[in-house]
C-alpha positions in Angstrom: -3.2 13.6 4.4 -5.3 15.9 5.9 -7.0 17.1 2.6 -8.0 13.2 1.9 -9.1 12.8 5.5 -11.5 16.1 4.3 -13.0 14.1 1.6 -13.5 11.5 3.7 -15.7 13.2 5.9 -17.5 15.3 3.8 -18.5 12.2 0.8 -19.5 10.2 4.3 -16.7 7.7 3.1 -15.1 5.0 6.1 -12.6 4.6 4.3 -9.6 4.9 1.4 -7.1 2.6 -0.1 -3.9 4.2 -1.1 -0.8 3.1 -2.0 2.3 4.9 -1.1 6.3 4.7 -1.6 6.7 7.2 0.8 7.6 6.3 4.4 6.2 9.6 5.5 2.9 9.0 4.0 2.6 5.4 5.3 3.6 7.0 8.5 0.5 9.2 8.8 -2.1 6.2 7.9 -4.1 4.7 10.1 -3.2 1.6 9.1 -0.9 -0.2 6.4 -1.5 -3.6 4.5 2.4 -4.2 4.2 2.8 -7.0 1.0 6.9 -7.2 1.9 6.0 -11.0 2.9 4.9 -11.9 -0.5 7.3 -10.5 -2.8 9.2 -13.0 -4.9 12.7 -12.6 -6.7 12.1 -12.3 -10.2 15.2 -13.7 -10.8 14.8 -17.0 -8.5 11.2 -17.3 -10.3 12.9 -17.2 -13.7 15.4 -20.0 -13.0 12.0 -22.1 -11.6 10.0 -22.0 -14.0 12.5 -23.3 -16.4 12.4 -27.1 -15.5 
């Protein structure tokens, strides 16, 4: 995290999106877009689409 803080600074960059499956990681962000309220069931979908 540090390093991509670094290139931050030096390109003159505000910010980065990254995406991370590691709770560490996430951890050290400064702050976290967190999509868990829009994940759907594949399964429920599959049995809704057929009508």
């Amino acid at each position: 995290m540090a390093m991509k803080r670094e290139v931050l600074r030096i390109g003159g960059y505000r910010q980065e999106y990254f995406i991370s499956h590691t709770q560490e990681l996430s951890e050290m962000a400064d702050a976290v877009i967190d999509l868990d309220q829009y994940a759907v069931d594949a399964a429920f979908s599959a049995t809704q689409a057929v009508h």
